[in-house]
C-alpha positions in Angstrom: 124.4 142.8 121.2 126.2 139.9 119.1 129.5 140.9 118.1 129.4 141.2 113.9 130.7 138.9 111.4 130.7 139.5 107.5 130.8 137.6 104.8 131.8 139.3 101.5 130.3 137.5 98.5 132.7 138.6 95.4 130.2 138.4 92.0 132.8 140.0 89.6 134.3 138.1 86.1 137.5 140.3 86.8 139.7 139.8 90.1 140.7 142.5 92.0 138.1 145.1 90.1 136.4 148.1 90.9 133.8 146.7 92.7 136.1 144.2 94.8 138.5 147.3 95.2 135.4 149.5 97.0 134.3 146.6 98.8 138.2 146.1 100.3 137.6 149.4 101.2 134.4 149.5 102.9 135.8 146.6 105.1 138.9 148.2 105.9 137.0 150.7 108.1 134.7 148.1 110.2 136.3 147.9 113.6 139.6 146.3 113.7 138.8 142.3 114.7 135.5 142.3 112.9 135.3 138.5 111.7 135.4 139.0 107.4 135.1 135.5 105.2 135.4 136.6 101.8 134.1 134.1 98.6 135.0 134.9 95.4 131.6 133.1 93.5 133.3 132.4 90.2 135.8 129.8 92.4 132.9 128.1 94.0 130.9 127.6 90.5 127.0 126.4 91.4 125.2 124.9 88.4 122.2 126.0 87.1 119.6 126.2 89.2 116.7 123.7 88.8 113.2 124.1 90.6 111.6 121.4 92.4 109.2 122.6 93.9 106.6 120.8 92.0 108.2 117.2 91.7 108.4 114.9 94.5 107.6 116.1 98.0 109.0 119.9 97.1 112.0 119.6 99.1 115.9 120.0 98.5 118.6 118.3 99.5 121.1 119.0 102.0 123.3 121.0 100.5 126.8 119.5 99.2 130.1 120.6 97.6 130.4 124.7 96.7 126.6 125.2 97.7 127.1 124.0 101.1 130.6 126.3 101.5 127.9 129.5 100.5 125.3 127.8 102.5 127.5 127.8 105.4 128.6 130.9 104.9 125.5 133.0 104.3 124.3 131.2 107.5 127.5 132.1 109.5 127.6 136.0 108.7 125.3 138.5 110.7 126.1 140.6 107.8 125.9 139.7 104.2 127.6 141.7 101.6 126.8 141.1 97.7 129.9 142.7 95.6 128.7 142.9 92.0 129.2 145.2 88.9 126.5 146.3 87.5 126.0 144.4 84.7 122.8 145.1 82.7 121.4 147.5 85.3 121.3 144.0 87.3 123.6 141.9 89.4 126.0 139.6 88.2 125.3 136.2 86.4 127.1 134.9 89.6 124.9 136.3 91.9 121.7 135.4 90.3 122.8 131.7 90.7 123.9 132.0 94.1 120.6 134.0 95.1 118.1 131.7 93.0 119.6 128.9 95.4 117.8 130.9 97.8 114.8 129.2 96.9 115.8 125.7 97.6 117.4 127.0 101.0 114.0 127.8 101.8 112.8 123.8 101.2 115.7 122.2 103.0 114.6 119.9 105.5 115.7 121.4 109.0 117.1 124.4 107.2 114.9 127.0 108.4 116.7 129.4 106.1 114.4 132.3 106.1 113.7 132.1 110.0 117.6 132.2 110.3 118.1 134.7 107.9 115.6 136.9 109.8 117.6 140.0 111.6 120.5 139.8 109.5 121.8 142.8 107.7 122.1 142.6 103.7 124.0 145.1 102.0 125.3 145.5 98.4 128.5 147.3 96.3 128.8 147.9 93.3 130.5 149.5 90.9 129.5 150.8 87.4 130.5 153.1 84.1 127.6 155.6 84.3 124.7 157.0 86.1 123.4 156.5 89.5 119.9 156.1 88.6 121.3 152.7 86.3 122.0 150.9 89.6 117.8 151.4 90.7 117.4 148.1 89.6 119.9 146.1 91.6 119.4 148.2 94.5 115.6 146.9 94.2 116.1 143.7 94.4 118.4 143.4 97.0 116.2 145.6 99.1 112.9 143.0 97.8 114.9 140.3 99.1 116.2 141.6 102.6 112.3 142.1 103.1 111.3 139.0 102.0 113.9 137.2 104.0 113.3 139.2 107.2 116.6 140.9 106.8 117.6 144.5 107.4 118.6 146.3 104.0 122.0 147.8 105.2 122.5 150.0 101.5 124.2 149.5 98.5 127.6 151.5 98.4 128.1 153.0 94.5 131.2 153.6 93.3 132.0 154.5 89.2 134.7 153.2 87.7 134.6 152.4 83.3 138.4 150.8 83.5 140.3 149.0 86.3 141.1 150.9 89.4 139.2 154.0 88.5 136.8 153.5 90.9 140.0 154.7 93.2 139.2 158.0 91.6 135.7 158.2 92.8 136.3 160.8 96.2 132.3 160.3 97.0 132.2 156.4 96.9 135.6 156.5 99.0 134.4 158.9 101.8 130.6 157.0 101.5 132.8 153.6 102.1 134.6 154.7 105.2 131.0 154.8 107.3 129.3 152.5 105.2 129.0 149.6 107.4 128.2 152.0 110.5 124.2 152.3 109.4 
C-alpha cells in the first residue's frame, strides 16, 4: 500500500475560521509524518472559468501560474480534502472555481486527469451556523464528483460554529475529527 499524502484545499473568505480550525484538527490526528500541503484558494485566485469545449479542437492548455500550483497539487495528493463553509447550502465561491477547472483538466492533452484521479480518496469539512440536513447539498456533490472521477468518497466532517472559533465548542465534530481520516 502507497504511503498517504494530503492535500488540504482551504475555500474560506476568513483565515483561520471554523472550518480551517476542524480541518487543522482532523489532520492533527493522521499518523505523525503523513505528507500534508495545505492551499489557501483565495491566495492562488483562478479566473473565471471559460468553457471550450465547443471552440477549436476542445482542448485546454497546459496549465500555467496558480492553476498549475492546484493542478499539481490535486495530482500529487492520494487524498484530497475540500475545506469550505457552507455557504448557501453549497460550497464556497472558491471552490466552485477551482472544481469547474475540473472540466478543462479533463481536456488537457496528456493530462489524463480523471484516469489519475481514479482511486484517490475525496473528502470534505465544513463548517456551518445551523442544521445538519443544510449541508445535504454539498455533501452531494462532492460525493457526485468522487464517482464521477473514479475517486473514493472519504466523508464530509461537520462541525457548527455561527462566530469565530465556536466550532471549538462543537464536542461531536471534535471527537468525529480525531478518526476522521481513518475510513
Amino acid at each position: 500500500m502507497a504511503p498517504r499524502s494530503f492535500t488540504f484545499l482551504l475555500g474560506s473568505a476568513r483565515q483561520d475560521g471554523n472550518t480551517e480550525l476542524l480541518a487543522r484538527e482532523a489532520a492533527s490526528h493522521l499518523p505523525e509524518g503523513t505528507p500534508q500541503t495545505w492551499l489557501r484558494l483565495t491566495d492562488l485566485h483562478l479566473p473565471p472559468f471559460q468553457d471550450l469545449r465547443h471552440t477549436g479542437d476542445g482542448t485546454y492548455p497546459q496549465p500555467e501560474g496558480h492553476e498549475k500550483t492546484l493542478f499539481d497539487a490535486t495530482l500529487g495528493a492520494t487524498d484530497l480534502v475540500i475545506a469550505t463553509p457552507l455557504y448557501w447550502y453549497t460550497m464556497s465561491a472558491p471552490v466552485k472555481v477551482y472544481l469547474d477547472y475540473w472540466s478543462a483538466w479533463l481536456r488537457v492533452p496528456g493530462a489524463d486527469f480523471r484516469a489519475n484521479m481514479a482511486g484517490r480518496t475525496l473528502w470534505t469539512i465544513t463548517a456551518l451556523s445551523g442544521a445538519a440536513p443544510m449541508a445535504e447539498p454539498l455533501a452531494g456533490t462532492m460525493k457526485l464528483t468522487a464517482g464521477y472521477m473514479g475517486m473514493r468518497w472519504g466523508g464530509l466532517l461537520l462541525g457548527n460554529g455561527t462566530r469565530p472559533g465556536h466550532v471549538l465548542d462543537d464536542a461531536e465534530a471534535l471527537a468525529a475529527a480525531k478518526t476522521f481520516f481513518a475510513g
